[in-house]
C-alpha positions in Angstrom: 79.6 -24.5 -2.0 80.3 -23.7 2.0 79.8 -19.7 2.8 82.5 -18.9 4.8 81.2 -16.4 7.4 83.0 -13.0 7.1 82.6 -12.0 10.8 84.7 -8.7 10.4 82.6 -7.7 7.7 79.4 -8.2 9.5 80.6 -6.5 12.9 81.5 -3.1 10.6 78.2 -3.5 9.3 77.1 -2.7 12.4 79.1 -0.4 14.0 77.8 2.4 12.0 74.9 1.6 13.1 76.0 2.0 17.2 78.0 4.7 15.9 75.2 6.5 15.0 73.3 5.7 18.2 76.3 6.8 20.4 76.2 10.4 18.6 72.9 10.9 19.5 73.8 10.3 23.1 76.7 12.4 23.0 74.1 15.4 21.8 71.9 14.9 24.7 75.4 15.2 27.0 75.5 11.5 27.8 79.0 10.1 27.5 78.9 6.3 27.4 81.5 4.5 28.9 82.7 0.7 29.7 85.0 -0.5 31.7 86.7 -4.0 31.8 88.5 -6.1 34.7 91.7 -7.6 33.4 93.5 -9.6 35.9 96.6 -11.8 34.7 98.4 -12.0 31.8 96.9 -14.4 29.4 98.1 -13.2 26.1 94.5 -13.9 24.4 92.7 -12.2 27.0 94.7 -9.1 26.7 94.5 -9.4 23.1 90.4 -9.2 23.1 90.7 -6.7 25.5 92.5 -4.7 23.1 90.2 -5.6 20.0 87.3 -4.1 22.6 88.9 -1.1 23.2 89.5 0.0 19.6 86.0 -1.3 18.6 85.0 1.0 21.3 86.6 3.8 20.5 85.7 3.3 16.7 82.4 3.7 18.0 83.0 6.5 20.5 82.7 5.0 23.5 85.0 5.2 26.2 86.9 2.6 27.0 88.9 1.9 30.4 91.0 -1.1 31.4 91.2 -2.1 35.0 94.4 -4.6 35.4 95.2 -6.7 37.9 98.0 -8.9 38.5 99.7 -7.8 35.2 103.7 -8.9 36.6 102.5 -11.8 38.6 100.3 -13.8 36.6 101.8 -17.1 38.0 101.6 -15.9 41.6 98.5 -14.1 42.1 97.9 -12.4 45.9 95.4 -14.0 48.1 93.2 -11.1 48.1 92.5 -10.5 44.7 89.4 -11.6 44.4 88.2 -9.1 47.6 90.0 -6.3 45.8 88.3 -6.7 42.0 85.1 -6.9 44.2 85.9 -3.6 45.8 86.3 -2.2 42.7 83.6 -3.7 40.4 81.1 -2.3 44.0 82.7 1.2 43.4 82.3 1.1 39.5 78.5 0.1 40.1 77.7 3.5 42.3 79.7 5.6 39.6 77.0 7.2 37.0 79.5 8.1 34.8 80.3 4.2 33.8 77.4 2.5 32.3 78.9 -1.1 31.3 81.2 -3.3 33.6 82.5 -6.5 32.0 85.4 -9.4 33.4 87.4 -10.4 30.7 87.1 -14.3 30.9 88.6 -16.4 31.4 90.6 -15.7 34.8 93.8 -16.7 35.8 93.7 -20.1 37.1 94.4 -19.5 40.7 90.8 -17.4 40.5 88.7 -19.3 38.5 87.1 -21.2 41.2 85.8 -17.3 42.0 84.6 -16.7 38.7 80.8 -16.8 39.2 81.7 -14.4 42.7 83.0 -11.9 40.9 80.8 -11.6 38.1 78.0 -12.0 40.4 79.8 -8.4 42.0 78.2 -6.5 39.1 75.1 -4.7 39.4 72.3 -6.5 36.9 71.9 -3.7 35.3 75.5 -3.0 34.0 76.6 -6.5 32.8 76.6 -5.5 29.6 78.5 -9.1 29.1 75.3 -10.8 30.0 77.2 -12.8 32.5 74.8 -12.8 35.4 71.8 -15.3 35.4 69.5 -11.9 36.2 71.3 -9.7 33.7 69.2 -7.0 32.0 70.9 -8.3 29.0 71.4 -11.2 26.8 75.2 -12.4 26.8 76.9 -10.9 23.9 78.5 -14.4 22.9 74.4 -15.5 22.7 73.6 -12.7 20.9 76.6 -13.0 18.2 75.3 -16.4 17.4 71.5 -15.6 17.1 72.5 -12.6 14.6 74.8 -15.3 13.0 71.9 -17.4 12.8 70.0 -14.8 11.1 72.4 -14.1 8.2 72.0 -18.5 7.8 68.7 -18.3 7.3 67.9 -15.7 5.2 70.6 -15.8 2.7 69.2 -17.1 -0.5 72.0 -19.6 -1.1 70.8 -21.0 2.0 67.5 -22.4 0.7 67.7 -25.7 3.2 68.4 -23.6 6.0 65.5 -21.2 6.0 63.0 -23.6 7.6 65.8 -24.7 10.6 64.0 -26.1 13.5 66.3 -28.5 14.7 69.4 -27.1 16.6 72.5 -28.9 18.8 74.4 -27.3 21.1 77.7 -28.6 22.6 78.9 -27.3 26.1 75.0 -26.5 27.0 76.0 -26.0 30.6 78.6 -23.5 30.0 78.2 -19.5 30.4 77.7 -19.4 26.9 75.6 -22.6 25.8 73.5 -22.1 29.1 71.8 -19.1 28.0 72.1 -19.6 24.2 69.8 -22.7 24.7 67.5 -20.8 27.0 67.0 -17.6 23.7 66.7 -20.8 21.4 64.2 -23.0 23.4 62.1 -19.3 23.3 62.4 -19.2 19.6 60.7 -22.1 19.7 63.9 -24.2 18.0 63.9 -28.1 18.8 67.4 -27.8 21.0 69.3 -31.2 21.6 71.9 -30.2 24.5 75.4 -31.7 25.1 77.1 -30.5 28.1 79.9 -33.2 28.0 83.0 -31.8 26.9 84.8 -34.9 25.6 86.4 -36.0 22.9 84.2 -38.7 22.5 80.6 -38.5 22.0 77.7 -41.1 22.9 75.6 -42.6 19.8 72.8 -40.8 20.8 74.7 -37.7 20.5 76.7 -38.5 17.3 72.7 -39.7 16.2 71.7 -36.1 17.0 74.6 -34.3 15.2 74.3 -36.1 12.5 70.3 -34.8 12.2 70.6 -31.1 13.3 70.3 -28.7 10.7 72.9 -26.1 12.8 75.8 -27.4 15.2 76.5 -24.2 17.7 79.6 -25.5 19.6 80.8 -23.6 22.9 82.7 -26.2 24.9 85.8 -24.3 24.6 87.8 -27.3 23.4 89.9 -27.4 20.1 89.1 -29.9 17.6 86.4 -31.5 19.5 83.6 -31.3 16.5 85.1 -33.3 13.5 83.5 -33.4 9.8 82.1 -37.2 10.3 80.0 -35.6 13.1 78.3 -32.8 10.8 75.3 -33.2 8.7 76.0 -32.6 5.1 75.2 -29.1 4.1 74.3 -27.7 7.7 75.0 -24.6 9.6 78.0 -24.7 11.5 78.9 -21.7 14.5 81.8 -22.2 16.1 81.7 -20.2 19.8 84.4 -22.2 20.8 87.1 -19.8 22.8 89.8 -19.0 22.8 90.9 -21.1 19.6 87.7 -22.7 18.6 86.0 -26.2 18.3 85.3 -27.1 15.2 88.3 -28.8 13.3 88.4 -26.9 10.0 88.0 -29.5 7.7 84.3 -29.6 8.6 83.7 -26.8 6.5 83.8 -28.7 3.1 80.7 -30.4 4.7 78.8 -27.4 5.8 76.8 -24.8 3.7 77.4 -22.5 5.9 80.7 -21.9 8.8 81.7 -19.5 11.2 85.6 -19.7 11.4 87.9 -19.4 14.3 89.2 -16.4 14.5 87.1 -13.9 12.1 83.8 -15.6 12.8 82.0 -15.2 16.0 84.4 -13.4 17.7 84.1 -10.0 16.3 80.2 -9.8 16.2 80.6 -11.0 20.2 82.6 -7.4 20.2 79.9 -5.2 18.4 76.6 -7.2 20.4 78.9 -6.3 23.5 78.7 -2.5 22.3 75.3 -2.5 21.1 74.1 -4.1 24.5 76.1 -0.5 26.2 74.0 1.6 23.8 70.4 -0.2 25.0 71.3 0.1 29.0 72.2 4.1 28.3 69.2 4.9 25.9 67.6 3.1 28.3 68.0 5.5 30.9 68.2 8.6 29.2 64.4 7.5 28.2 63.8 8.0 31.7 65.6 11.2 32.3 
């Protein structure tokens, strides 16, 4: 029988936790606080920007929203890019804001600048993990390695708990980049596919076929059907914003992370938790 992944119930499993962390803060007169770039009006990436805030706040962190663009989403101004700059440079010398994050992805007209302007934000408050020298790991990475955990040590998961063998589609994305990276560290066997195509090569379909988990982070719908999954493995779909995985692959599985509900809200709480780490962090020093 496939364990459908409750990723909601996870995440709340862990927000007391952050909760509880945040509190202690709070006593010591520290106020965390994170603030996120929104430019355009994609409808799903205002919609995760809202699920952040309320996470947040749940929490008790503050939460701002910096918009850009919000009425002319088709027709963007030539300087945007220079004016999120200015403001991500100004966020980075405030001491009052501890996390920065860019709500990805952004509008089409900028995405060519993407790497730019996450670049703009100080190492040290990319909570996202987006930078290459980030003092964190990304939040999407670090959703799928908890995932990973709750695989592998569930006792209906008996086949899982000796994985060594792990494939991961879109490998040379922001996302399957540095996931690889943590699980090459772990010491997992990693096959990488960084094509994102709807059609595979044999060696690849050979590889799916073998891995005992799929991670998939190509960002393209459907792409990972049921004939490419090995029977009984560990499926994590990181796909955004609608996923990878057809859903039919989950009779197949033992284990699947569903689109939305799965990764999605544990990315949130790993987004939060990573806030917590940079404050404590300095009030350790204090």
């Amino acid at each position: 029988m496939t364990i459908i992944f409750d990723g909601k119930a996870f995440a709340q499993e862990l927000e007391q936790r952050i909760k509880n962390k945040v509190q202690k803060l709070k006593e010591k007169g520290i106020k965390p606080k994170l603030v996120s770039i929104l430019a355009g009006d994609d409808p799903a990436s205002i919609l995760y920007t809202k699920l952040k805030k309320k996470a947040s706040e749940r929490v008790g962190i503050e939460f701002e929203i910096i918009r850009f663009g919000s009425d002319e989403s088709t027709r963007l101004p030539v300087g945007q890019v220079h004016r999120i700059k200015k403001v991500i440079f100004q966020l980075n010398k405030d001491s009052n804001v501890h996390g920065i994050m860019v709500q990805l992805p952004l509008p089409e007209k900028l995405k060519f600048n993407t790497r730019e302007v996450i670049e703009a934000i100080t190492p040290e408050k990319d909570v996202d993990g987006m930078r290459e020298d980030s003092k964190f790991v990304p939040a999407t990475v670090k959703a799928v390695l908890e995932i990973l955990k709750v695989a592998k040590v569930d006792k209906a998961l008996p086949a899982v708990r000796q994985v060594d063998k792990v494939a991961v589609v879109g490998s040379d994305g922001m996302v399957g980049k540095p996931l690889v990276k943590e699980l090459k560290g772990m010491n997992y066997d990693v096959f990488e596919v960084d094509k994102k195509s709807k059609k595979f090569s044999d060696e690849a379909m050979k590889q799916f076929s073998d891995a005992d988990v799929l991670v998939s982070a190509a960002g393209v719908p459907n792409l990972i059907k049921p004939d490419m999954v090995k029977d009984g493995a560990v499926v994590i779909d990181a796909g955004s914003p609608k996923g990878d995985v057809d859903p039919s692959t989950a009779l197949r599985a033992r284990f699947f992370t569903p689109v939305p509900g799965g990764v999605g809200p544990v990315t949130v709480i790993s987004l939060l938790e990573n806030l917590v780490l940079g404050v404590e962090k300095i009030s350790f020093k204090k």
